[in-house]
C-alpha positions as a LaTeX table, in Angstrom:
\begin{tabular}{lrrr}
\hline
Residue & $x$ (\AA) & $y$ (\AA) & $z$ (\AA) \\
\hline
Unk1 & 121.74 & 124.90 & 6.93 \\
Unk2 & 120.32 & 128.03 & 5.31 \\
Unk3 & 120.62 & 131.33 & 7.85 \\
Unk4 & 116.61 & 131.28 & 8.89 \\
Unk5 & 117.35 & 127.70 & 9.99 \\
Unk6 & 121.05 & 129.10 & 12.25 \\
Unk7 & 118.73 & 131.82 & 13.68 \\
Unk8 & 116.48 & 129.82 & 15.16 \\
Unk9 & 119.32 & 127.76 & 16.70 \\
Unk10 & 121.11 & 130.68 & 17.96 \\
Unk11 & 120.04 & 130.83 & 21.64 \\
Unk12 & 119.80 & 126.52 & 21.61 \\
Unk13 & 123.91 & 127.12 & 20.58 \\
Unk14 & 125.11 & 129.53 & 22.90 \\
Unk15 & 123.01 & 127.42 & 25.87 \\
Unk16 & 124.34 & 124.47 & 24.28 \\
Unk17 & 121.76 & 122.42 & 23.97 \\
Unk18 & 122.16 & 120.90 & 20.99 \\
Unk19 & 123.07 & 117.88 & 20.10 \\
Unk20 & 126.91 & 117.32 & 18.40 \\
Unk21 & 125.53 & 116.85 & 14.94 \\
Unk22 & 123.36 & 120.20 & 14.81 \\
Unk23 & 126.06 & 122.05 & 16.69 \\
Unk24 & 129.14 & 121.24 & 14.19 \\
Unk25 & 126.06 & 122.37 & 11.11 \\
Unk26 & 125.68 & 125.96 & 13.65 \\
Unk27 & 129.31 & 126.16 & 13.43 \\
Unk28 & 130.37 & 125.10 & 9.97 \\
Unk29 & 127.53 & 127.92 & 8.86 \\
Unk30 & 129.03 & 130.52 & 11.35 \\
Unk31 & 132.56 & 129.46 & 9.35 \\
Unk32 & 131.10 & 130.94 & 6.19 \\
Unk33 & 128.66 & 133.70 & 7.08 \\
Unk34 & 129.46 & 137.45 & 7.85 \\
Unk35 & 125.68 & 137.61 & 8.91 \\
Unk36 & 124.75 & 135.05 & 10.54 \\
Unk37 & 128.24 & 135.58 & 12.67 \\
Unk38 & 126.89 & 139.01 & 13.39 \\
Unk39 & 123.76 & 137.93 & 14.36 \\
Unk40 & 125.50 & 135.44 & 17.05 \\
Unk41 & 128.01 & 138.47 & 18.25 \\
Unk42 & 124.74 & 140.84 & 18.83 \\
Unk43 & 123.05 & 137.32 & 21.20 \\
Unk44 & 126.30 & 137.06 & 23.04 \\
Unk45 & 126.44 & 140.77 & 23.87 \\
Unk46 & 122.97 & 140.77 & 24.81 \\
Unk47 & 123.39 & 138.27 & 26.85 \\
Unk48 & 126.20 & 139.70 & 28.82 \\
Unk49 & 124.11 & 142.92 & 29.35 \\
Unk50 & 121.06 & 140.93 & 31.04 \\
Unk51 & 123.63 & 138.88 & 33.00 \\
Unk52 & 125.62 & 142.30 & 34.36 \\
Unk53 & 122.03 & 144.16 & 35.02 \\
Unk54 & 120.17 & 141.06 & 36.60 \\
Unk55 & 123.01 & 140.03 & 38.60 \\
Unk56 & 122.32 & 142.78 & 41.04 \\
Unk57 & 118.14 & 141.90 & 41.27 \\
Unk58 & 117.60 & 139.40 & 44.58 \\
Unk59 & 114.28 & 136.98 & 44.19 \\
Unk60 & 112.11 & 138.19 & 46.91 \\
Unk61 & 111.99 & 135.80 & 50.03 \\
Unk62 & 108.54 & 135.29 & 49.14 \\
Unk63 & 108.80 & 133.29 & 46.10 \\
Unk64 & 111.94 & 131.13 & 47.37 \\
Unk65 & 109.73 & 130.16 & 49.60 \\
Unk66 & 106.84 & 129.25 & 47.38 \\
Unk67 & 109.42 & 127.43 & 45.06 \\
Unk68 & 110.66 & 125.16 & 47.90 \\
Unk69 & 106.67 & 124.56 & 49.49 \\
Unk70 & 105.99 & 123.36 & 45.59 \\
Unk71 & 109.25 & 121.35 & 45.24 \\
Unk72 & 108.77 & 119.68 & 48.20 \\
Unk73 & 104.88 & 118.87 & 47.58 \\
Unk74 & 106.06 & 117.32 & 43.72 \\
Unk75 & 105.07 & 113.66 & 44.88 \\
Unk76 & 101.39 & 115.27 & 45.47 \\
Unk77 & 101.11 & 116.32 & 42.15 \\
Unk78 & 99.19 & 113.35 & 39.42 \\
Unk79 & 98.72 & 114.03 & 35.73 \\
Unk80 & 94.60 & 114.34 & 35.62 \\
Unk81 & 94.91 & 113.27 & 31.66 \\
Unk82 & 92.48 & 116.25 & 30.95 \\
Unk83 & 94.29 & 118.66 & 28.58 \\
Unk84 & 92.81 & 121.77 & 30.19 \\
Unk85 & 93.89 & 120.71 & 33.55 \\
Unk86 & 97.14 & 118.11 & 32.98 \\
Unk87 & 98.88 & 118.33 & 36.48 \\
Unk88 & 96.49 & 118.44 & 39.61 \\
Unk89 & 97.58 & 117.99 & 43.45 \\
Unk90 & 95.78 & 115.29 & 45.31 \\
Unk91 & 92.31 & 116.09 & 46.94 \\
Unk92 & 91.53 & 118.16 & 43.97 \\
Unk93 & 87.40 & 118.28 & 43.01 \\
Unk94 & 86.44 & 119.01 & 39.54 \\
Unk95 & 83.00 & 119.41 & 37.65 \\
Unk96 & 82.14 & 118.92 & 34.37 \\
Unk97 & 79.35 & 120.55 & 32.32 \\
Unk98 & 78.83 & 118.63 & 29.24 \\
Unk99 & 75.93 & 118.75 & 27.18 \\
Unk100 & 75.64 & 115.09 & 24.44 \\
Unk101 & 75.79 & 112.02 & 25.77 \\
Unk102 & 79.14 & 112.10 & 23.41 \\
Unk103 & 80.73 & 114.74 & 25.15 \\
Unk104 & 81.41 & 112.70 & 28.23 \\
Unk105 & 83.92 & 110.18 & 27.68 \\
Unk106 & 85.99 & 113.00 & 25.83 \\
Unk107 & 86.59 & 114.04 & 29.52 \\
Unk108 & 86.40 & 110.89 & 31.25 \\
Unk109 & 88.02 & 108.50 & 29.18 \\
Unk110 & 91.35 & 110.16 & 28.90 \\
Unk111 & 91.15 & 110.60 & 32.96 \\
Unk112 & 90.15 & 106.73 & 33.86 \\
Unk113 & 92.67 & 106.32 & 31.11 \\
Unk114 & 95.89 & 107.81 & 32.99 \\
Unk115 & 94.84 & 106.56 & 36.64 \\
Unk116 & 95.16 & 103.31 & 35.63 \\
Unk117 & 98.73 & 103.94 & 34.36 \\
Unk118 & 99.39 & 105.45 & 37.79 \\
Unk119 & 98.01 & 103.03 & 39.70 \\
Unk120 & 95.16 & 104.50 & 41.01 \\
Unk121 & 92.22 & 102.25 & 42.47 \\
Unk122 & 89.52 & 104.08 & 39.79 \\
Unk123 & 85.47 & 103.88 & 40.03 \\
Unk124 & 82.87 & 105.41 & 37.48 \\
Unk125 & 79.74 & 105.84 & 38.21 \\
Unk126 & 77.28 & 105.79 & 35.45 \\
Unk127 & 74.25 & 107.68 & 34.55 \\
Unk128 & 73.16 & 108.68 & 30.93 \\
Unk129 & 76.05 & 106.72 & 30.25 \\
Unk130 & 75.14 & 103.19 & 30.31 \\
Unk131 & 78.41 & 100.48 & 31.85 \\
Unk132 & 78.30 & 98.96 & 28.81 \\
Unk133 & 78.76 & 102.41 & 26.81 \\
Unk134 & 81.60 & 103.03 & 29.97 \\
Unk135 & 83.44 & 100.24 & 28.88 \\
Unk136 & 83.18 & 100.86 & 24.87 \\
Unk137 & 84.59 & 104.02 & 25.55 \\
Unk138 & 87.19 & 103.11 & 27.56 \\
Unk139 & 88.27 & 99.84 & 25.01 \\
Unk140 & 88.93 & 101.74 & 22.10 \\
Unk141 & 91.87 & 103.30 & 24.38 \\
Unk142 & 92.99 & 100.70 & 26.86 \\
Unk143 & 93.10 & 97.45 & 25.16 \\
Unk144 & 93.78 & 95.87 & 28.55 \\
Unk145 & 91.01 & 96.82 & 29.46 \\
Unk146 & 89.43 & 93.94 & 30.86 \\
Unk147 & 92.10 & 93.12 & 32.96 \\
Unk148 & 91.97 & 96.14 & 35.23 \\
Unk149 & 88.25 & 95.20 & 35.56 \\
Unk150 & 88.90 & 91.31 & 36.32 \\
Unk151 & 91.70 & 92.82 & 39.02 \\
Unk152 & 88.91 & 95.65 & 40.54 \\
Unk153 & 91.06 & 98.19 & 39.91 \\
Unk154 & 88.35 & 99.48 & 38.04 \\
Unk155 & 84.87 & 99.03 & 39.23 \\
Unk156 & 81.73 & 100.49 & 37.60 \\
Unk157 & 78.04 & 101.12 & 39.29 \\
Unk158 & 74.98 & 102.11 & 38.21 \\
Unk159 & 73.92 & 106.12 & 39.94 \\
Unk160 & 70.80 & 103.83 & 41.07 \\
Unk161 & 73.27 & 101.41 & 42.92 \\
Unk162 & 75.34 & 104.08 & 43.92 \\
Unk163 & 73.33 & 106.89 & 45.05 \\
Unk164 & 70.25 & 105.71 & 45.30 \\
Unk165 & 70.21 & 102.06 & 46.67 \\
Unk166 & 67.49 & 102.71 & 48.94 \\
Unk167 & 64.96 & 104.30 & 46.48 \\
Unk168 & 66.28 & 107.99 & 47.59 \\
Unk169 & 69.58 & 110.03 & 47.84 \\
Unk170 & 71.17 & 109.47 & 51.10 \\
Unk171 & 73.86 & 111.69 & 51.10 \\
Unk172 & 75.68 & 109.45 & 54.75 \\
Unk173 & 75.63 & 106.13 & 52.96 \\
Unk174 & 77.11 & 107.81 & 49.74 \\
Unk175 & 79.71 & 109.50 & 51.74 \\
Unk176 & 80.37 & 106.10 & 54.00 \\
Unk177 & 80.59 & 104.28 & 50.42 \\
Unk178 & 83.45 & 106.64 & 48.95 \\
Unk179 & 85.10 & 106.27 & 52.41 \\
Unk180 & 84.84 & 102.69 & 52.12 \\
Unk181 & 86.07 & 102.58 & 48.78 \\
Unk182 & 88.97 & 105.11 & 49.42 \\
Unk183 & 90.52 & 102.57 & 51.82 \\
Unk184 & 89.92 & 99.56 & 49.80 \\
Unk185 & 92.27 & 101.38 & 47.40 \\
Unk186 & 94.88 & 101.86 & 50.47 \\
Unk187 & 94.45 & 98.39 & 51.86 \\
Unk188 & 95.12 & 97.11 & 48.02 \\
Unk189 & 98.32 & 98.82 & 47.18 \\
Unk190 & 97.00 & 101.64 & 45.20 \\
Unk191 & 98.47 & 104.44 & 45.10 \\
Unk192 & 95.50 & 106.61 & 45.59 \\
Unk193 & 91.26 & 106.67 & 44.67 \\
Unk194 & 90.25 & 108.20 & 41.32 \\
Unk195 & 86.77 & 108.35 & 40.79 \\
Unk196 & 83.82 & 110.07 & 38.21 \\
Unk197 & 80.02 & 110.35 & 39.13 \\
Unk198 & 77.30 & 111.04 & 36.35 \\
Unk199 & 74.52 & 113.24 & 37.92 \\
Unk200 & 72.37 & 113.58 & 35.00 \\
Unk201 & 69.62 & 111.77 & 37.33 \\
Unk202 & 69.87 & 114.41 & 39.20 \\
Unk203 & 66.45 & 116.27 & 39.86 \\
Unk204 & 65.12 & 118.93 & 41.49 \\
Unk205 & 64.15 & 117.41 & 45.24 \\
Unk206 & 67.30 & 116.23 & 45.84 \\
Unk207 & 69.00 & 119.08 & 44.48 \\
Unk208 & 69.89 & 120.73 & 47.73 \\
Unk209 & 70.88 & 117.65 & 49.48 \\
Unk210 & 73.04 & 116.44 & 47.13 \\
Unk211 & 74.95 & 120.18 & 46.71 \\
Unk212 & 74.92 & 119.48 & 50.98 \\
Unk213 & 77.03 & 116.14 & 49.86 \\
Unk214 & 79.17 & 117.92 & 47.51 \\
Unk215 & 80.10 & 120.79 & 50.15 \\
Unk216 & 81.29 & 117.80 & 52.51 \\
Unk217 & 82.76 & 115.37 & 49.48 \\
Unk218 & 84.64 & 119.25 & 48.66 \\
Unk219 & 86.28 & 119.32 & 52.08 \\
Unk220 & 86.98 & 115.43 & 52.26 \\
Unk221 & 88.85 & 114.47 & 49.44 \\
Unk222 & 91.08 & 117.88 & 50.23 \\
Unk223 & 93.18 & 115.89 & 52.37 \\
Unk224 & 93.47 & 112.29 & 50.91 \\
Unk225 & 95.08 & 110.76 & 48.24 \\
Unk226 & 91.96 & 111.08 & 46.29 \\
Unk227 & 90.74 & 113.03 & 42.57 \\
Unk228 & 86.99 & 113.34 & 41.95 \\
Unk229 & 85.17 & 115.04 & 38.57 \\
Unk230 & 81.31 & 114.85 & 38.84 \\
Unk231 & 79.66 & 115.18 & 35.60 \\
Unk232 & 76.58 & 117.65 & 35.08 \\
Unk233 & 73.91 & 117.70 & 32.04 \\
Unk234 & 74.44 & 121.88 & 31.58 \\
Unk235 & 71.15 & 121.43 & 30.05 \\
Unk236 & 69.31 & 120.59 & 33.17 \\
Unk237 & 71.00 & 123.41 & 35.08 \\
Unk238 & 69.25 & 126.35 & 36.30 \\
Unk239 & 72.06 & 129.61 & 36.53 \\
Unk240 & 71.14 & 128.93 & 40.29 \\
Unk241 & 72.19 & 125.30 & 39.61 \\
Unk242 & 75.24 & 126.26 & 37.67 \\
Unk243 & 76.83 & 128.47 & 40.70 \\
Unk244 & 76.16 & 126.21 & 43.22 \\
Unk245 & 78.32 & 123.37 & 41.53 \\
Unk246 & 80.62 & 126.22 & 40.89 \\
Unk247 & 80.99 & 127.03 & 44.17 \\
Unk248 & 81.91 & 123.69 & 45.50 \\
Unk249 & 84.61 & 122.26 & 43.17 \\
Unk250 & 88.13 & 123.63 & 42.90 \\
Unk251 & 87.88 & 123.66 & 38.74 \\
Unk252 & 84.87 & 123.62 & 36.35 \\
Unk253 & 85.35 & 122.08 & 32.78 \\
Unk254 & 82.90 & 122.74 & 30.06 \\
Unk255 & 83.16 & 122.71 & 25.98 \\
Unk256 & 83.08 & 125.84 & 24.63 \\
Unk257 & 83.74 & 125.76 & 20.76 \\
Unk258 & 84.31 & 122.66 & 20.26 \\
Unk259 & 86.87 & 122.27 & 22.80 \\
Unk260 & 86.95 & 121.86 & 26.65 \\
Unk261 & 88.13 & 124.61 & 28.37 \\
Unk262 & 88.59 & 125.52 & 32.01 \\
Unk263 & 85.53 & 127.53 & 33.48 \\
Unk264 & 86.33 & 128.72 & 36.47 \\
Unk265 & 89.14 & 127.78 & 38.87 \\
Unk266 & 89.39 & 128.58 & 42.49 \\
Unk267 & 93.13 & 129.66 & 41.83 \\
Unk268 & 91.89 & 132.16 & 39.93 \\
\hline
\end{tabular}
Protein backbone atom coordinates (compact mmCIF):
# COMPACT_ATOMS: atom_id res chain seq x y z
CA UNK A 1 0.00 0.00 0.00
CA UNK A 2 1.30 3.45 -0.93
CA UNK A 3 0.72 6.18 2.18
CA UNK A 4 -2.52 8.02 0.35
CA UNK A 5 -4.00 4.51 0.34
CA UNK A 6 -2.90 3.97 4.72
CA UNK A 7 -4.49 7.44 5.21
CA UNK A 8 -7.57 6.73 4.13
CA UNK A 9 -7.60 3.55 6.27
CA UNK A 10 -6.45 5.26 9.28
CA UNK A 11 -9.71 5.85 11.22
CA UNK A 12 -11.23 2.18 9.56
CA UNK A 13 -7.76 0.77 11.64
CA UNK A 14 -7.91 2.30 14.84
CA UNK A 15 -12.01 1.40 14.85
CA UNK A 16 -11.00 -1.81 13.56
CA UNK A 17 -13.03 -2.39 11.01
CA UNK A 18 -11.13 -3.89 8.66
CA UNK A 19 -10.90 -6.97 7.57
CA UNK A 20 -7.49 -9.26 8.60
CA UNK A 21 -6.01 -8.98 5.17
CA UNK A 22 -6.17 -5.00 4.88
CA UNK A 23 -5.27 -4.66 8.52
CA UNK A 24 -1.83 -6.82 8.44
CA UNK A 25 -1.15 -4.32 4.75
CA UNK A 26 -2.06 -1.01 7.53
CA UNK A 27 0.41 -2.54 9.72
CA UNK A 28 3.20 -3.95 7.62
CA UNK A 29 3.15 -0.10 6.04
CA UNK A 30 3.13 1.45 9.61
CA UNK A 31 6.40 -1.13 10.08
CA UNK A 32 8.25 0.90 7.47
CA UNK A 33 6.99 4.48 7.52
CA UNK A 34 8.14 7.40 9.86
CA UNK A 35 5.09 9.31 8.27
CA UNK A 36 2.53 7.48 7.94
CA UNK A 37 3.32 6.26 11.79
CA UNK A 38 3.07 9.92 12.63
CA UNK A 39 0.10 10.44 10.96
CA UNK A 40 -1.57 7.39 13.07
CA UNK A 41 0.10 8.85 16.53
CA UNK A 42 -1.57 12.49 15.70
CA UNK A 43 -5.45 10.16 15.07
CA UNK A 44 -4.86 8.37 18.30
CA UNK A 45 -4.17 11.56 20.25
CA UNK A 46 -6.98 13.20 18.72
CA UNK A 47 -9.00 10.77 19.54
CA UNK A 48 -8.21 10.68 23.17
CA UNK A 49 -8.85 14.50 23.34
CA UNK A 50 -12.59 14.17 21.91
CA UNK A 51 -13.08 11.12 24.18
CA UNK A 52 -11.72 13.18 27.56
CA UNK A 53 -13.81 16.50 26.40
CA UNK A 54 -17.09 14.63 25.26
CA UNK A 55 -17.10 12.36 28.08
CA UNK A 56 -18.40 15.08 30.29
CA UNK A 57 -21.42 16.28 27.52
CA UNK A 58 -24.94 14.30 28.61
CA UNK A 59 -27.48 13.74 25.41
CA UNK A 60 -30.39 15.80 26.36
CA UNK A 61 -33.48 13.72 27.62
CA UNK A 62 -35.13 14.91 24.65
CA UNK A 63 -33.43 13.06 22.01
CA UNK A 64 -33.10 9.66 24.12
CA UNK A 65 -36.37 9.82 23.94
CA UNK A 66 -36.86 10.41 20.27
CA UNK A 67 -34.18 7.61 19.65
CA UNK A 68 -36.19 4.99 21.62
CA UNK A 69 -39.98 6.33 20.00
CA UNK A 70 -37.99 5.65 16.44
CA UNK A 71 -36.37 2.34 17.56
CA UNK A 72 -39.33 1.06 18.73
CA UNK A 73 -41.54 2.19 15.57
CA UNK A 74 -38.54 0.31 13.10
CA UNK A 75 -41.17 -2.46 12.00
CA UNK A 76 -43.34 0.70 10.66
CA UNK A 77 -40.79 1.79 8.54
CA UNK A 78 -40.96 0.12 4.40
CA UNK A 79 -38.39 0.97 1.78
CA UNK A 80 -40.75 3.20 -0.79
CA UNK A 81 -38.05 2.16 -3.72
CA UNK A 82 -38.09 5.93 -4.70
CA UNK A 83 -34.49 7.23 -4.37
CA UNK A 84 -35.56 10.65 -3.11
CA UNK A 85 -37.65 9.17 -0.46
CA UNK A 86 -36.08 5.35 0.29
CA UNK A 87 -37.44 4.68 3.89
CA UNK A 88 -41.13 5.87 4.60
CA UNK A 89 -43.36 4.92 7.81
CA UNK A 90 -46.68 3.37 7.02
CA UNK A 91 -49.73 5.70 6.25
CA UNK A 92 -47.41 7.92 4.42
CA UNK A 93 -49.23 9.99 1.19
CA UNK A 94 -47.10 11.13 -1.57
CA UNK A 95 -47.73 13.12 -4.91
CA UNK A 96 -46.06 13.15 -7.91
CA UNK A 97 -45.79 15.92 -10.53
CA UNK A 98 -44.51 14.51 -13.66
CA UNK A 99 -44.78 16.01 -16.88
CA UNK A 100 -44.16 12.96 -20.23
CA UNK A 101 -46.02 10.16 -20.28
CA UNK A 102 -42.23 8.68 -19.79
CA UNK A 103 -41.65 10.23 -16.66
CA UNK A 104 -44.09 8.08 -14.80
CA UNK A 105 -42.97 4.68 -14.48
CA UNK A 106 -39.46 6.20 -13.48
CA UNK A 107 -41.40 6.79 -10.17
CA UNK A 108 -43.78 4.09 -10.18
CA UNK A 109 -42.05 1.24 -11.43
CA UNK A 110 -39.27 1.13 -8.96
CA UNK A 111 -42.17 1.57 -6.10
CA UNK A 112 -44.67 -1.39 -7.45
CA UNK A 113 -41.27 -2.90 -7.92
CA UNK A 114 -40.17 -3.13 -4.07
CA UNK A 115 -43.83 -3.78 -2.62
CA UNK A 116 -43.96 -6.78 -4.25
CA UNK A 117 -40.64 -7.90 -2.67
CA UNK A 118 -42.22 -6.92 0.65
CA UNK A 119 -45.21 -8.42 0.27
CA UNK A 120 -47.44 -5.80 -0.10
CA UNK A 121 -51.02 -6.41 -1.72
CA UNK A 122 -50.18 -3.49 -4.65
CA UNK A 123 -52.91 -1.75 -7.09
CA UNK A 124 -52.19 0.85 -9.97
CA UNK A 125 -54.50 2.70 -11.29
CA UNK A 126 -54.05 3.86 -14.76
CA UNK A 127 -54.67 6.97 -16.65
CA UNK A 128 -52.42 8.41 -19.50
CA UNK A 129 -50.77 5.32 -18.84
CA UNK A 130 -52.52 2.64 -20.59
CA UNK A 131 -52.48 -1.31 -18.41
CA UNK A 132 -50.86 -2.56 -21.12
CA UNK A 133 -48.02 0.28 -21.02
CA UNK A 134 -48.34 -0.55 -16.82
CA UNK A 135 -47.32 -3.86 -17.38
CA UNK A 136 -44.40 -3.16 -20.13
CA UNK A 137 -43.00 -1.04 -17.66
CA UNK A 138 -43.13 -3.10 -14.95
CA UNK A 139 -41.69 -6.46 -17.18
CA UNK A 140 -38.59 -5.06 -18.12
CA UNK A 141 -37.90 -5.11 -14.15
CA UNK A 142 -39.84 -7.95 -12.62
CA UNK A 143 -39.59 -10.85 -14.86
CA UNK A 144 -42.11 -12.60 -12.62
CA UNK A 145 -44.17 -10.47 -13.41
CA UNK A 146 -47.08 -12.27 -14.43
CA UNK A 147 -47.20 -14.28 -11.57
CA UNK A 148 -47.94 -11.59 -9.03
CA UNK A 149 -50.78 -10.66 -11.47
CA UNK A 150 -52.17 -14.40 -11.87
CA UNK A 151 -51.90 -14.43 -7.71
CA UNK A 152 -53.80 -10.63 -7.43
CA UNK A 153 -51.21 -9.40 -5.63
CA UNK A 154 -51.12 -6.97 -8.19
CA UNK A 155 -54.26 -5.73 -9.71
CA UNK A 156 -54.56 -2.94 -12.32
CA UNK A 157 -57.85 -0.66 -13.24
CA UNK A 158 -58.64 1.68 -15.58
CA UNK A 159 -59.25 5.68 -13.64
CA UNK A 160 -62.72 5.13 -15.62
CA UNK A 161 -63.31 1.81 -13.62
CA UNK A 162 -61.89 3.17 -10.69
CA UNK A 163 -63.03 6.59 -10.19
CA UNK A 164 -65.49 7.00 -12.37
CA UNK A 165 -67.68 3.78 -12.71
CA UNK A 166 -70.78 5.62 -12.62
CA UNK A 167 -70.06 8.25 -15.37
CA UNK A 168 -68.85 10.86 -12.48
CA UNK A 169 -66.34 11.09 -9.53
CA UNK A 170 -67.88 9.81 -6.45
CA UNK A 171 -65.51 10.50 -3.99
CA UNK A 172 -67.74 7.62 -1.09
CA UNK A 173 -67.55 4.74 -3.51
CA UNK A 174 -63.77 5.55 -4.24
CA UNK A 175 -63.07 5.79 -0.62
CA UNK A 176 -65.38 2.46 0.18
CA UNK A 177 -63.25 0.79 -2.80
CA UNK A 178 -59.67 1.53 -1.20
CA UNK A 179 -61.27 0.39 2.11
CA UNK A 180 -62.37 -2.64 0.50
CA UNK A 181 -59.25 -3.28 -1.08
CA UNK A 182 -57.11 -2.43 2.06
CA UNK A 183 -58.69 -5.42 3.83
CA UNK A 184 -58.57 -7.77 1.01
CA UNK A 185 -54.82 -7.25 1.44
CA UNK A 186 -55.26 -8.10 5.38
CA UNK A 187 -57.64 -10.97 4.88
CA UNK A 188 -54.88 -12.38 2.19
CA UNK A 189 -51.75 -12.37 4.21
CA UNK A 190 -50.23 -9.23 2.98
CA UNK A 191 -48.35 -7.46 4.81
CA UNK A 192 -49.84 -4.15 4.04
CA UNK A 193 -51.78 -2.08 0.75
CA UNK A 194 -49.50 -0.22 -1.69
CA UNK A 195 -51.21 1.56 -4.20
CA UNK A 196 -50.63 4.51 -7.25
CA UNK A 197 -53.54 6.54 -8.91
CA UNK A 198 -53.00 8.46 -12.31
CA UNK A 199 -55.14 11.70 -12.21
CA UNK A 200 -54.26 13.05 -15.47
CA UNK A 201 -58.21 12.73 -16.21
CA UNK A 202 -58.55 14.92 -13.83
CA UNK A 203 -60.53 18.16 -14.88
CA UNK A 204 -61.67 21.12 -13.66
CA UNK A 205 -65.45 20.19 -12.19
CA UNK A 206 -64.32 17.65 -10.20
CA UNK A 207 -61.38 19.38 -9.09
CA UNK A 208 -62.63 20.38 -5.70
CA UNK A 209 -64.27 17.17 -4.92
CA UNK A 210 -61.64 15.12 -5.63
CA UNK A 211 -58.96 17.51 -3.41
CA UNK A 212 -62.27 16.86 -0.71
CA UNK A 213 -61.24 12.93 -1.32
CA UNK A 214 -57.65 13.51 -0.99
CA UNK A 215 -58.05 15.57 2.43
CA UNK A 216 -59.98 12.34 3.78
CA UNK A 217 -57.68 9.55 1.76
CA UNK A 218 -54.68 12.09 3.73
CA UNK A 219 -56.10 11.33 7.15
CA UNK A 220 -57.05 7.57 6.37
CA UNK A 221 -54.19 5.87 5.25
CA UNK A 222 -52.28 7.81 8.39
CA UNK A 223 -53.16 5.04 10.51
CA UNK A 224 -53.09 1.75 8.43
CA UNK A 225 -50.67 -0.32 7.05
CA UNK A 226 -51.09 1.46 3.84
CA UNK A 227 -48.54 3.80 1.16
CA UNK A 228 -50.31 5.84 -1.52
CA UNK A 229 -48.46 8.24 -4.43
CA UNK A 230 -51.10 9.89 -6.73
CA UNK A 231 -49.68 11.01 -9.91
CA UNK A 232 -50.40 14.64 -11.35
CA UNK A 233 -49.86 15.98 -15.13
CA UNK A 234 -47.86 19.42 -13.67
CA UNK A 235 -48.93 20.60 -16.95
CA UNK A 236 -52.57 20.69 -16.24
CA UNK A 237 -52.00 22.35 -12.87
CA UNK A 238 -53.01 25.76 -12.10
CA UNK A 239 -50.39 27.31 -9.04
CA UNK A 240 -53.87 27.09 -7.24
CA UNK A 241 -53.91 23.41 -8.31
CA UNK A 242 -50.33 22.83 -7.41
CA UNK A 243 -50.81 23.99 -3.53
CA UNK A 244 -53.76 22.29 -2.99
CA UNK A 245 -52.13 18.78 -3.79
CA UNK A 246 -49.33 20.22 -1.80
CA UNK A 247 -51.20 20.72 1.00
CA UNK A 248 -52.66 17.32 1.34
CA UNK A 249 -49.78 14.81 0.92
CA UNK A 250 -46.98 14.36 3.43
CA UNK A 251 -44.14 14.55 0.39
CA UNK A 252 -44.28 15.97 -3.18
CA UNK A 253 -41.92 14.43 -5.90
CA UNK A 254 -41.26 16.20 -9.10
CA UNK A 255 -38.19 16.09 -11.78
CA UNK A 256 -36.26 18.90 -11.68
CA UNK A 257 -33.10 18.57 -13.99
CA UNK A 258 -33.38 15.57 -15.06
CA UNK A 259 -33.75 13.99 -11.82
CA UNK A 260 -36.60 13.54 -9.23
CA UNK A 261 -36.22 15.39 -6.34
CA UNK A 262 -38.26 15.93 -3.20
CA UNK A 263 -40.56 19.13 -3.40
CA UNK A 264 -41.84 19.77 -0.41
CA UNK A 265 -42.13 17.58 2.70
CA UNK A 266 -44.32 18.13 5.65
CA UNK A 267 -41.18 17.32 7.92
CA UNK A 268 -39.79 20.13 6.69
Amino acid sequence: MVCREVCDCLCFYLDEELDSGKAGEVEMHLRFCPACKREMEIQIALKRLLQRRLGSVAAPDSLWRNVRFELGRAEEYRESGIQALDLILWGTHIAQFYNTKDDVPEILVPYIEKGLEDNELCLWITSEMSEGDARDALSAHVPSLQKYVDRRQLQFFSYKDWYLSEGRFDLQKTLDGASRKYQEALSNGYSGFRVTGEASWLELPDWDSFMEYESILNNFVSSYKALVVCVYKEGKCTTDNIVDVMDRHKYVISKMDDSWQLRRSAEI
